[in-house]
Structure formats: structure tokens, C-alpha cells
C-alpha positions in Angstrom: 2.9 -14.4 -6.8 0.1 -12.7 -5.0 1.1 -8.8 -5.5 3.9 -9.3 -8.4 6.2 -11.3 -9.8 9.5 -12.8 -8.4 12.4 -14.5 -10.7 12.6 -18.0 -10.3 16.5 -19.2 -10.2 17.5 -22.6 -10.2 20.7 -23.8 -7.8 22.7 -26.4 -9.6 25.7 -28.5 -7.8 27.9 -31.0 -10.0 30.1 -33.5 -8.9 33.0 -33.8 -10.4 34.2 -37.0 -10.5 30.6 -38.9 -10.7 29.3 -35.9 -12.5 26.5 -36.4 -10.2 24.2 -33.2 -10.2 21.4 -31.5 -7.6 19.1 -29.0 -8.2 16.3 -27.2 -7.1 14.0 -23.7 -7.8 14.7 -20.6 -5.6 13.4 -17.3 -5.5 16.7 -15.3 -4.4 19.9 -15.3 -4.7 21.3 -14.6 -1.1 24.5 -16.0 1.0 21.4 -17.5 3.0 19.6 -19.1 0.1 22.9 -20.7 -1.6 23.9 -21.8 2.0 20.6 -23.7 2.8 21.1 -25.4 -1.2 24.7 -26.6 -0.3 23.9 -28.2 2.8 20.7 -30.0 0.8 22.9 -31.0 -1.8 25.4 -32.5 0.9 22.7 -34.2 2.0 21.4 -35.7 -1.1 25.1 -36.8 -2.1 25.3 -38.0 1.4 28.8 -36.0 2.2 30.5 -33.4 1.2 33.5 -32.5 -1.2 36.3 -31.9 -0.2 36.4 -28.3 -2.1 33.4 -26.1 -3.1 34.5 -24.1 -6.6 32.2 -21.0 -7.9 32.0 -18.7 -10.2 32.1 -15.3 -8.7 28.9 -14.0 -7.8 28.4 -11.6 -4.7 26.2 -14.4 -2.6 30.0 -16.2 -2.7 32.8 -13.4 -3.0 32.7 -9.6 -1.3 36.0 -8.6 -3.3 38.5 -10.0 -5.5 42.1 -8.8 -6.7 43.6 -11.5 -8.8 43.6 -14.1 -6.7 43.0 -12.8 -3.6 39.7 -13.3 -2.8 37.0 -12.0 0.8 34.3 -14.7 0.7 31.0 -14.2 2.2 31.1 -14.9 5.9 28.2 -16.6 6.0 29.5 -18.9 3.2 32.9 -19.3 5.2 31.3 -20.2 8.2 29.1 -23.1 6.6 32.4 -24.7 4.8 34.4 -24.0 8.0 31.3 -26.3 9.5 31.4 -28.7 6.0 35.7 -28.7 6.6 35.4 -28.1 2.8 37.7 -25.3 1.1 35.8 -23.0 -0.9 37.6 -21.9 -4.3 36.8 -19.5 -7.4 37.0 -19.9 -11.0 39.8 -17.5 -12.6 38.4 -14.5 -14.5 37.3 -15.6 -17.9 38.4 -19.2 -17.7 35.1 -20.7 -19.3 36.7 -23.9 -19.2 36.9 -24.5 -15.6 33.0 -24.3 -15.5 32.9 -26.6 -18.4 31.2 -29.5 -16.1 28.3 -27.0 -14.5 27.8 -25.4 -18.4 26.7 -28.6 -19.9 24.9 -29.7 -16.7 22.8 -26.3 -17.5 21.9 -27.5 -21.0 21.3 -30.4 -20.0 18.2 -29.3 -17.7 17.3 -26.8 -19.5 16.8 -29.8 -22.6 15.7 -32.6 -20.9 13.7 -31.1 -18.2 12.7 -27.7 -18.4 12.0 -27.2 -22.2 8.1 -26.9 -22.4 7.3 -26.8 -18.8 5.6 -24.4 -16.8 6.2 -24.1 -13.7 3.2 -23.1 -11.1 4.5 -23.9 -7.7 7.8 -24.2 -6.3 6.8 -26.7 -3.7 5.7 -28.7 -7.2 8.1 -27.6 -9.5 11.0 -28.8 -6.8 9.7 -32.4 -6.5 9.1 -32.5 -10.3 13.0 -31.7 -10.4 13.8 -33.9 -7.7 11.9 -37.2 -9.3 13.8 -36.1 -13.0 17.4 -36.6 -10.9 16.6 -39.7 -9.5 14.9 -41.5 -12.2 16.7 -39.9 -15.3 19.9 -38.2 -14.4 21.5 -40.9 -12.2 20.5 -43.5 -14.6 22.3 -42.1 -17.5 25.5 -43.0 -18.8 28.7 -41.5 -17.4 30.4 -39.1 -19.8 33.7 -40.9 -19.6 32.8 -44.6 -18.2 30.9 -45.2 -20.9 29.8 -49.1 -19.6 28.9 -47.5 -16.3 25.9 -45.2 -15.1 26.2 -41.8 -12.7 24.5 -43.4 -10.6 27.3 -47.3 -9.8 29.9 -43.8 -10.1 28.4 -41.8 -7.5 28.2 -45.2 -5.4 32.5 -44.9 -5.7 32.7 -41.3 -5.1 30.5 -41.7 -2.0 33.2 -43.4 -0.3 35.4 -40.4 -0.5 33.2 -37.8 0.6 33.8 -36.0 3.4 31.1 -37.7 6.3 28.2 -34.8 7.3 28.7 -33.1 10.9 25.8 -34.8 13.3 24.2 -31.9 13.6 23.1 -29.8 10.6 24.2 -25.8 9.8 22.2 -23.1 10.6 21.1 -21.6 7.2 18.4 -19.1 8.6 18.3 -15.8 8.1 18.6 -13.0 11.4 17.7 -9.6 11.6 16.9 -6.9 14.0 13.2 -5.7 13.7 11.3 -3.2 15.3 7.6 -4.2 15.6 5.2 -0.9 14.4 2.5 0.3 17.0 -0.4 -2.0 15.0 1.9 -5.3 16.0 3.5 -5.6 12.8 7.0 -6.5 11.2 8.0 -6.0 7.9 10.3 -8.4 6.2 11.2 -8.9 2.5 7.8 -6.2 1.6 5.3 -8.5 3.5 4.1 -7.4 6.9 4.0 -10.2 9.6 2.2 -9.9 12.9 2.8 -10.3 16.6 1.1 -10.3 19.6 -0.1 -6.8 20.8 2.6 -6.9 23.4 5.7 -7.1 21.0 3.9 -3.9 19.9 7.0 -1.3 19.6 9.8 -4.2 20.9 13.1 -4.7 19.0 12.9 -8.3 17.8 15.0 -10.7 16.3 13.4 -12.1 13.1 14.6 -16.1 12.0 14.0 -16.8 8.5 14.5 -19.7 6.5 12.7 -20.4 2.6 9.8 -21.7 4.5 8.7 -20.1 7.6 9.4 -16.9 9.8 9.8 -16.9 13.1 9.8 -13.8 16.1 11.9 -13.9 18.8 11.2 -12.0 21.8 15.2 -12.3 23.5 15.1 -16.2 23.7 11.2 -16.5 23.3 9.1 -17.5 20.4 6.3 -14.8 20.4 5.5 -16.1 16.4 5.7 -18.1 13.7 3.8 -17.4 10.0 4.6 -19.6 6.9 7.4 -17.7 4.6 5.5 -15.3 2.2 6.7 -15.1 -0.8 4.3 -12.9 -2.5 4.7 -8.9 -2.4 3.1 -6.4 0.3 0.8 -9.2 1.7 -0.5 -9.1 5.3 0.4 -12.5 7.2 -1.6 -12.3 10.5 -3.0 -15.1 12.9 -6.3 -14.5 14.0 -5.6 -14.6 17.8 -3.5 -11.9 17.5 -5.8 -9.5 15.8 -8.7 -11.1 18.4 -6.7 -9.9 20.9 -5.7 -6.3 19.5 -9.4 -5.9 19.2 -9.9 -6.9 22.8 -7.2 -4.3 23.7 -9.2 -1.4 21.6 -12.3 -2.2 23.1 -10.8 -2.3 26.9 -9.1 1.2 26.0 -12.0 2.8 24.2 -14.0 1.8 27.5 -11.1 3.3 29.8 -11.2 6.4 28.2 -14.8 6.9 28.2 -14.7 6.5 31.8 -11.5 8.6 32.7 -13.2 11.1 30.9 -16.6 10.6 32.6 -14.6 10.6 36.0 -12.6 14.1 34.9 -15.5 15.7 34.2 -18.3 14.4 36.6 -16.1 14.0 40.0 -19.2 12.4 41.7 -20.0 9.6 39.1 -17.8 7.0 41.2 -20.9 6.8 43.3 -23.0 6.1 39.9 -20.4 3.2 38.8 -20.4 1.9 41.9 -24.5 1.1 41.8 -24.0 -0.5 38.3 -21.7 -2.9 40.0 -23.7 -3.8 42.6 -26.9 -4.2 39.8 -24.7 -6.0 37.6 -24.9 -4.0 34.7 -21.8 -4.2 32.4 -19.7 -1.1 32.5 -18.9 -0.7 29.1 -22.1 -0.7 27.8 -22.5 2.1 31.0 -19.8 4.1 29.9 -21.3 4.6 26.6 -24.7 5.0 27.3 -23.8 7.9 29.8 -21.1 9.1 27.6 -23.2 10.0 24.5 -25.5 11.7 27.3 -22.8 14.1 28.1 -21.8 14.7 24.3 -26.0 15.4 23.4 -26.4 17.7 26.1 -23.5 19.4 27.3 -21.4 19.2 31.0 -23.4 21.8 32.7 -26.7 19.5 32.4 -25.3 16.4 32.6 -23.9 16.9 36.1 -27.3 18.7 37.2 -28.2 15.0 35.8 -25.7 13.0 37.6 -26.1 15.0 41.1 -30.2 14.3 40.7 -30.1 11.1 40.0 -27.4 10.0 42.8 -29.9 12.2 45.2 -33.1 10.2 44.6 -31.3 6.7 45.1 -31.6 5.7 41.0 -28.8 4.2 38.9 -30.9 3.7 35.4 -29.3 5.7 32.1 -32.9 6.3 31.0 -33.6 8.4 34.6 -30.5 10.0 33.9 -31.6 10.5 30.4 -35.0 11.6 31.2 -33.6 14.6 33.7 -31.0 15.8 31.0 -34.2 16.3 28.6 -36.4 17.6 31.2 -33.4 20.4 32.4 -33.2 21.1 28.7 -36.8 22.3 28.3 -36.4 24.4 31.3 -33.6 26.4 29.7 -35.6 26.2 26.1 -32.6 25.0 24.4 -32.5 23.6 20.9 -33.1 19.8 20.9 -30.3 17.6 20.9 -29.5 15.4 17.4 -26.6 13.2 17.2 -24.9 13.7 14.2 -22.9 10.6 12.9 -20.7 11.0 9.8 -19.1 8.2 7.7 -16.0 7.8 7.0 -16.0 9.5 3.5 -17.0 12.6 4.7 -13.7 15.1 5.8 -13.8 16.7 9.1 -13.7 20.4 7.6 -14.1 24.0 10.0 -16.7 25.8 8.0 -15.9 30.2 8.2 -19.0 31.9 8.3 -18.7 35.1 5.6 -21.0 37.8 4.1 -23.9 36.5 1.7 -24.8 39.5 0.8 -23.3 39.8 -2.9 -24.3 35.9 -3.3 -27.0 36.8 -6.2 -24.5 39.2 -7.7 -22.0 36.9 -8.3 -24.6 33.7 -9.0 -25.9 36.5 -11.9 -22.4 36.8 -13.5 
């Protein structure tokens, strides 16, 4: 996957009466993830059994002391939904796994010897076709004149009928979004819009998509990432963060301009009413004040306000003129990338330089 590897797992479901089975690829092994494959393999059965039995993993069962047994709410509430009892194979009773064992050989023989697998989207409907056109077909273990498949046709008639309206299988957390409009889930960061920036979320995830809920509102949706430390944005959201930068670089170039130069009002005012664009104002006036220092630039600012102009090159053209008068050093703008560290230099005595350059 893009960043590192995840373990692919395969959920396998056997009926067993029909000995019917249903499969497909996962990449965890989560109450979530075996709940979303149960209510898939209801569906492909069409109904449920009337008991669920597992092994004991810790998706299924919190704690177990003999036979007393805390299931996974999450599990409970889906067979509470299903009206199926859920039950767990004793302790190191192979036997009562028996059906599920050779159901493991036999996809791991007929299907998945010699095949790699590339995509789980691919690798799922590979596994899918293999169960309809191969494993229902084949002969039933104990009916030997009959097929899974004119079995499972029997057994349909005693499954339990589905619940009109499917489970909820998704996954629900409590996120904070970080101050760049970000939420991490599962090592992948997700984005939202600038305004969830800092909010406590809920995030909905299922094995496909992820969804942001601001209280009952959709703020967004991203397709589930399944790859490690990858950055899932939309572009409209970092358009719009970008937007927000811009609008508060500008805002602070002109609080700043406003702190410092009381008067300047007047100044934005007359760009208004020319039509120039203020942010382009702000920082042609701004880099004015950092060239030249405050005391000229509201000498400037006063002048230029005084003889009725409004133009950053007059304004300009005064700073550099005041500066000649006071036969100061000329002003250079020094821009540094990003590569170079912001270091205070402390001046010392040069005076033993040769001394020690000699040594």
C-alpha cells in the first residue's frame, strides 16, 4: 500500500447444513470489520442463521471464564438486530470448527494457491465469481447426488428473513480537527474545511469511505485510505485555506500599517476611491516601512497626504529623498530562503584571529 504494508485477512462464513460458504479480503480484524462481513454474508445467503458460532478472537469475545463469556458490544448489538444468538467454540475443541477448517483448505487449494493478489476491490470479485461458479456447484459433502448449491435452495427456507433496513456497521469516533484543518484516523490525515479548523468532530467510517460530521452536518467525505501516513485532501478545501492566508497576511499588514502610521486611513481611503486593490497596497507600502524605518516613513505618509497624492512610487520617491537628507546607508532588501537558519550573530574581538589561523 502507498507508505507500507498492511496484512490482508480473508473473512470466511460456512453454513452448516448446505455447507454453503462466503468470503471476502479485509485489511483488519476489528468488531467493525467482522460486523460489516456478517451482514454481507446474510445478504449473499439471503437470511440469517439462526446462531452465529466463533472461535474466540477479541473482535468476538472481551473475556471468557469457562463458559461464561462478555461478547463485543458491537457484535451483540448486530445479532440482537439479526435475532441470531451468538455462541463460542469450547477451548481446544478442534472438532467443532471442523466445517470452517476444511472450508480454509479448501480456498486456500482451489483458489488462492498461485495467485497474487494486487487489489482488494479485484481480489474480492475474483473470490466472489470463484463462490458462485465453483463452490456452489460442487457436490455436497454428505448428499452426494445433490450440489451446495439445490442444498442451500432448502436451507434458504429456514433462514431467519433480513430486518428491512440494514445494520449500521460504521465505525464512530471523536476527533479533534488540528489548526491546518486536518484529522487523523488509522495514520492517514483527512481534511476539512478551514472552519472545522480546531472543532471536535465525529468521524463515520466504513471499509470504503470517511465521512466528518460537524453535530448532524456533513462537513466531508474522502474515499477510505488504506495506505500509511498519506494526506487525503480535496482541493476546495486547501483553495480555500489559501484564500484565508492570503486575507490574513493582508489584515495584518494593514493593522500593522494602521498601528504604526495613525494617519494612513486617509491614504487607504484614496486607494478606494482610485480603485486600486488593497492588498497589493498593503504590501507595496509595507515593504516601504521595512526598507526605511518608521521615522521616514511617516515623514512619507504625512507629505504625501499633504500634497493631495495617493501613488506608492510618490510615497516611495519621498522616503528616498528624506534618506539622502539624513545621509543614511542605502536601503537593500535582503530575502533569505528557506534553507538558510535565522541565527543572532555576537560580535567578539578579532584581534588574535591570525594567531590562532597560524596554529
Amino acid at each position: 500500500m502507498p507508505g507500507g504494508e498492511r496484512p490482508l485477512w480473508v473473512f470466511l462464513i460456512v453454513l452448516a447444513y448446505s455447507r454453503a460458504l462466503w468470503a471476502e479480503l479485509v485489511f483488519d480484524l476489528t468488531a467493525d470489520s467482522l460486523c460489516r462481513s456478517l451482514v454481507r454474508a446474510s445478504t449473499y445467503f439471503g437470511g440469517a442463521s439462526r446462531q452465529w458460532l466463533f472461535d474466540n478472537p477479541k473482535s468476538v469475545v472481551l473475556e471468557r471464564h469457562g463458559d461464561a463469556a462478555r461478547f463485543h458490544p458491537a457484535l451483540l448489538a448486530l445479532a440482537s438486530h439479526y435475532h441470531v444468538q451468538p455462541r463460542l467454540c469450547a477451548v481446544a475443541k478442534a472438532n467443532q470448527k471442523g466445517r470452517v477448517e476444511r472450508a480454509v483448505r479448501y480456498l486456500r487449494e482451489r483458489h488462492f494457491a498461485g495467485r497474487r493478489i494486487t487489489d482488494l476491490a479485484a481480489g474480492n470479485r475474483d473470490l466472489v465469481r470463484f463462490l458462485d461458479d465453483i463452490a456452489l456447484p460442487r457436490p455436497h459433502p454428505v448428499f452426494k447426488d445433490r450440489s451446495v448449491a439445490e442444498v442451500l435452495a432448502e436451507e434458504r427456507r429456514h433462514l431467519l428473513s433480513l430486518p428491512d433496513s440494514p445494520p449500521a456497521t460504521d465505525r464512530m469516533l471523536s476527533v479533534r480537527a488540528d489548526k491546518t484543518a486536518s484529522v487523523q484516523f488509522d495514520t492517514n490525515l483527512y481534511s476539512v474545511p478551514p472552519a472545522g479548523a480546531g472543532k471536535l468532530l465525529t468521524l463515520v467510517a466504513s471499509d470504503t469511505q470517511v465521512r466528518l460530521l460537524d453535530a448532524a452536518a456533513e462537513i466531508a467525505r474522502h474515499p477510505r485510505c488504506w495506505g500509511r501516513r498519506q494526506l487525503i485532501e480535496k482541493p476546495e478545501h486547501r483553495d480555500e485555506i489559501v484564500r484565508l492566508k492570503r486575507a490574513a497576511r493582508e489584515l495584518k499588514g494593514r493593522d500593522r500599517l494602521c498601528t504604526l502610521v495613525p494617519n494612513i486611513d486617509q491614504l487607504y481611503g484614496r486607494w478606494i476611491e482610485a480603485g486600486r486593490t488593497l492588498r497589493h497596497m498593503t504590501a507595496q507600502t509595507s515593504k516601504l516601512l521595512d526598507l526605511y524605518g518608521e521615522a521616514i516613513f511617516r515623514e512619507a505618509v504625512a507629505e504625501i497626504l499633504e500634497r493631495g497624492l495617493h501613488d506608492p512610487g510618490a510615497l516611495a520617491q519621498w522616503c528616498e529623498q528624506k534618506r539622502r537628507a539624513l545621509t543614511r546607508p542605502v536601503p537593500v532588501a535582503l530575502v533569505l530562503n528557506n534553507h538558510v537558519p535565522d541565527r543572532d550573530v555576537i560580535p567578539h574581538d578579532l584581534e588574535d584571529y591570525d594567531d590562532h589561523s597560524q596554529q
